[in-house]
N, C-alpha and C positions, 0 to 999 in steps of 0.2 A: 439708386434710390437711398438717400439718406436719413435717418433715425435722428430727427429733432425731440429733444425733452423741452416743454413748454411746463413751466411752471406760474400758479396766478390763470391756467387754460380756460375756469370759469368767470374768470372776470372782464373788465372792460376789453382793454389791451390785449390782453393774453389772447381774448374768444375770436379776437380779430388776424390776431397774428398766427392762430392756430390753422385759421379758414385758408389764408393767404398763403401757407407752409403747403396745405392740402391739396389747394386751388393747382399749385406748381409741380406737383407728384411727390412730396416727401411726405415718410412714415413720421404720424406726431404721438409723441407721448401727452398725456398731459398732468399735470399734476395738480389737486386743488381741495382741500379741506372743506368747501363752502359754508365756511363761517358765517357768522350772523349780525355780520359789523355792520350789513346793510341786509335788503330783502332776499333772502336766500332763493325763493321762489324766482328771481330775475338771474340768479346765477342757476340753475337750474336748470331756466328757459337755454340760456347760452348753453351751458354741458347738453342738453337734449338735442340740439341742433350738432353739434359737435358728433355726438356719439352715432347719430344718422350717419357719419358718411364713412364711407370705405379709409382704411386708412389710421384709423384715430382708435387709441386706448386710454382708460381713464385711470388714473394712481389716484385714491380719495384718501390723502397724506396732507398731516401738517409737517408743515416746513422744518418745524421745530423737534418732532420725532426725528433723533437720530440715527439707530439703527432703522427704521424706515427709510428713510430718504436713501441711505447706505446702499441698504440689497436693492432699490428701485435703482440705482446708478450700475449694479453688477448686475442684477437682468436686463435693464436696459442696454448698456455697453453705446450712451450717444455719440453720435458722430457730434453735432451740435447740441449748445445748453442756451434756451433763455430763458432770463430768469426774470420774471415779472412779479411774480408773488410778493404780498410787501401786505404791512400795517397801513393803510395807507390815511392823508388826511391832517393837514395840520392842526386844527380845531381840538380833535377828539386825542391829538399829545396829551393835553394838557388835562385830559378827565383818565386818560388808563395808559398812562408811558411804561407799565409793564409789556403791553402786548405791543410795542414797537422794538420792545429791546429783545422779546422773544423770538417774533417774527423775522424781523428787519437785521439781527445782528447773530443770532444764533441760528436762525433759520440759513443765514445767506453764508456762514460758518458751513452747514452743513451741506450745503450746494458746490462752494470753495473744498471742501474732503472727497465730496464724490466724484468733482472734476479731480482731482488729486488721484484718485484711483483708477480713474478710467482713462484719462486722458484726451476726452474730445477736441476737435482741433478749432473751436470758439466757443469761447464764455462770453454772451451780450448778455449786459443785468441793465437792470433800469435804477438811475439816480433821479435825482428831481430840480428843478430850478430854482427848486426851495432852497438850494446848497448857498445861493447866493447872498440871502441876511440882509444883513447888513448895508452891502455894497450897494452905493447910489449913482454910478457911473454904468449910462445905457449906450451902447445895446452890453448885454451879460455876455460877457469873452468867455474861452474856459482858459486862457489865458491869465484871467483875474483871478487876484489871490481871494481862497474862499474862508477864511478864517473864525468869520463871528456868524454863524447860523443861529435863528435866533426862535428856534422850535427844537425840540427833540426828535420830532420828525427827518429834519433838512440834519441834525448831527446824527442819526443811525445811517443815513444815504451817504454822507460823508464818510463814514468809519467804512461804507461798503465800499466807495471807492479807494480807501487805500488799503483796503483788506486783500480785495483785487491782485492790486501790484504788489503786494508782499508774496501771495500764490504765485503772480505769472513771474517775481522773478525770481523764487524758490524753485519752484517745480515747472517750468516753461508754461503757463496755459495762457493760451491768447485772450485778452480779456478786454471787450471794448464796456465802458458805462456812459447811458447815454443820458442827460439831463433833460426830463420832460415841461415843455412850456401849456400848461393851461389845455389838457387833450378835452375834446369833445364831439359827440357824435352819437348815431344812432346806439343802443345797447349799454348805451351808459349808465356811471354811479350813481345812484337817487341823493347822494350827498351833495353832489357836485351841482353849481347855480343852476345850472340849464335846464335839469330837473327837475329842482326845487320852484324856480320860476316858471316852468311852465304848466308844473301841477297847481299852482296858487294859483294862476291866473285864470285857468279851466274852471275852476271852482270858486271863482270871482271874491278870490282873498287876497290880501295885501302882502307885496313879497318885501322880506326885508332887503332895505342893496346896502351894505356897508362903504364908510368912505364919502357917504354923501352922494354915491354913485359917479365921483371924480376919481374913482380910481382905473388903471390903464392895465391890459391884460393882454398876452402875447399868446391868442387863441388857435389851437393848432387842431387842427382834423384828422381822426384818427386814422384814415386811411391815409394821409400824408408822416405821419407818425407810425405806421406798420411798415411803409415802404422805406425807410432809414432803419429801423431795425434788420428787416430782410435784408437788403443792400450788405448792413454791416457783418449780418451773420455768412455772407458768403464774400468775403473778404476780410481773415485772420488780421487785428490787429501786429505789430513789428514790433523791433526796437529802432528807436528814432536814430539814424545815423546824423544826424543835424544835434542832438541833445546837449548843452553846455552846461555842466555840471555849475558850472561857476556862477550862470546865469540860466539856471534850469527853467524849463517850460512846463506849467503844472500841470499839462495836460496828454503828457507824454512821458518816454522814459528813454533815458543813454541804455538802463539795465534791463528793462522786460519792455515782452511785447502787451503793449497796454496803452490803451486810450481813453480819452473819454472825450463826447462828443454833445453838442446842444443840437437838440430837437427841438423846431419851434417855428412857427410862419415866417418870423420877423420882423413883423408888424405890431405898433401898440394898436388897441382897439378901446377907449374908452367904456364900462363899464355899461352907461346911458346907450350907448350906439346898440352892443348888443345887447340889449334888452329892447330897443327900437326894433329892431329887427325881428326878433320873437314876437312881436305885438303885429305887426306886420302877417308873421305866416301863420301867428293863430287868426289874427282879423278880430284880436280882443284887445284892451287899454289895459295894464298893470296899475293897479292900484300901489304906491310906492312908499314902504316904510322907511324912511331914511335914516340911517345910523352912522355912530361914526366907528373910525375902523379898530376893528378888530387883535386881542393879543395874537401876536405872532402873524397878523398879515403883515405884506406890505404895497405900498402906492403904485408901483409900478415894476411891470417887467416885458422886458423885450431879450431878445436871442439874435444873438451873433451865431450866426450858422457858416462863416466862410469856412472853417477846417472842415466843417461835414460835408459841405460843395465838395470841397476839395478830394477829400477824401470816398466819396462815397457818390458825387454826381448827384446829390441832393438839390432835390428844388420841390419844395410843397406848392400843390396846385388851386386848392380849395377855399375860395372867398368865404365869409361868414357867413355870407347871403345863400352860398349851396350849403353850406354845412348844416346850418339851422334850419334850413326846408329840409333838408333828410334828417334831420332828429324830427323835427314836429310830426314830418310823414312817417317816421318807424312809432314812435311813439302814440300816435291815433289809432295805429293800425294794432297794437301789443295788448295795449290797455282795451281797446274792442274787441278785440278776442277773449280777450284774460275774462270777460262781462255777461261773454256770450255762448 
């Protein structure tokens, strides 16, 4: 029975990947400050369910506490670390880039020390597909060079992935990061559109869609997203015996074992489509603000998923048409409770 440390355990991802860890018979740690960057009361609800089942411990640490995090890694002694906890949210860069370089780079500093110390045999951290900027060539490889990230967001998730490989090829930790495409589903972030639109529309208010609503989204379900995580946490990234220093692969290494992989459907989905869809399982019309887009969005993303195939036997199963009947259905059902 293995000792997974789940860091981020109250939040979306994490409360997912925590269950999934449990579901399978492994001891989860979890770890989670429940901040108040969103409604604390929904990360709450996640830990309360969590804490119900046999199995599960809660560490209520910020990431950023160093001697914390430290002794939680020497009591703990994990066999596996994922690391999910994060500043998360491009938007909210741009109003407090303190708490991203806290979090995101000193935090994932302190995660990189405790695996340092303990030695567990997989480091899976979550990057974002945010990393990609710039780049207008679809679908997103992790092959392509990621150079102009154009958030402070997508440059703390960058600096994690090659914080990463400077540990796994100092001190050997096996370290996969996997770039997330557009996660959604039941349990989710109130920041995140799904949310946000499907609260407006209950309450027959105008949702804003940035982009004019032409923009295209590479929508991925978070159970198809937990199951690429798991997969990768029980299969230690290598060093790449294929790696050509001369004509290096940015997504691998000659020197450490270290990868990084794209999560993600690999489908674009037009903006309009799912928002169609939500109107659909609510059986309500959106009223639609139209705007244009946003600092630090951009038009389009889609995921190249062959190396995670390859690697990992990934194939996500979840149309948008199931994903968004099981958020409307978690979501009637949370908010009716939470009323009642």
């Amino acid at each position: 029975m293995a000792v997974i440390l789940v860091t981020g355990s109250a939040g979306f991802i994490g409360s997912h990947t925590a269950h999934r860890l449990l579901d399978r018979g492994d001891k989860v740690v979890g770890l989670d400050d429940l901040n108040p960057y969103y409604d604390p009361t929904l990360k709450q609800a996640r830990l309360s369910r969590l804490e119900a089942r046999k199995g599960y411990r809660h560490a209520k640490i910020d990431l950023a506490d160093r001697e914390a995090v430290a002794q939680l890694f020497r009591d703990v002694k994990p066999d596996g670390v994922i690391n999910l906890a994060a500043q998360a949210g491009v938007r909210y860069s741009l109003e407090n880039p303190e708490a991203y370089v806290d979090s995101n780079v000193v935090g994932f500093l302190n995660i990189l020390e405790g695996c340092r110390a303990t030695q567990p045999r997989h480091l899976v951290f979550a990057s974002t597909s945010s990393v990609y900027g710039a780049n207008g060539k679809l679908p997103f490889s992790v092959r392509d060079p990621v150079h102009h990230p154009i958030t402070l967001y997508a440059a703390t998730k960058l600096a994690n992935e090659s914080m990463a490989h400077s540990y796994a090829h100092l001190f050997g930790i096996p370290s996969t990061g996997f770039r997330f495409f557009t996660v959604y589903g039941p349990w989710g972030r109130p920041d995140m559109a799904l949310f946000k639109f499907t609260e407006a529309i209950l309450k027959g208010e105008p949702i804003d869609v940035y982009g004019q609503g032409k923009m295209q989204r590479d929508f991925t379900y978070v159970d198809d997203i937990v199951s690429g995580v798991v997969a990768a946490l029980d299969r230690p990234a290598t060093i790449d015996p294929a790696w050509d220093p001369l004509a290096p692969n940015p997504a691998t290494s000659g020197v450490a074992p270290w990868r990084i992989l794209n999560l993600g459907n690999s489908q674009r989905v037009e903006l309009m489509r799912y928002i169609e869809v939500l109107e659909e399982k609510l059986g309500r019309k959106a009223q639609l603000n139209l705007l244009p887009m946003q600092p630090g969005d951009v038009s389009r993303t889609e995921a190249d998923t062959t190396e995670t195939q390859a690697a990992l036997d990934y194939a996500p199963k979840t149309p948008i048409e199931t994903g968004i009947g099981r958020f409307v259905d978690w979501y009637m059902d949370y908010y009716k409770a939470a009323t009642t």
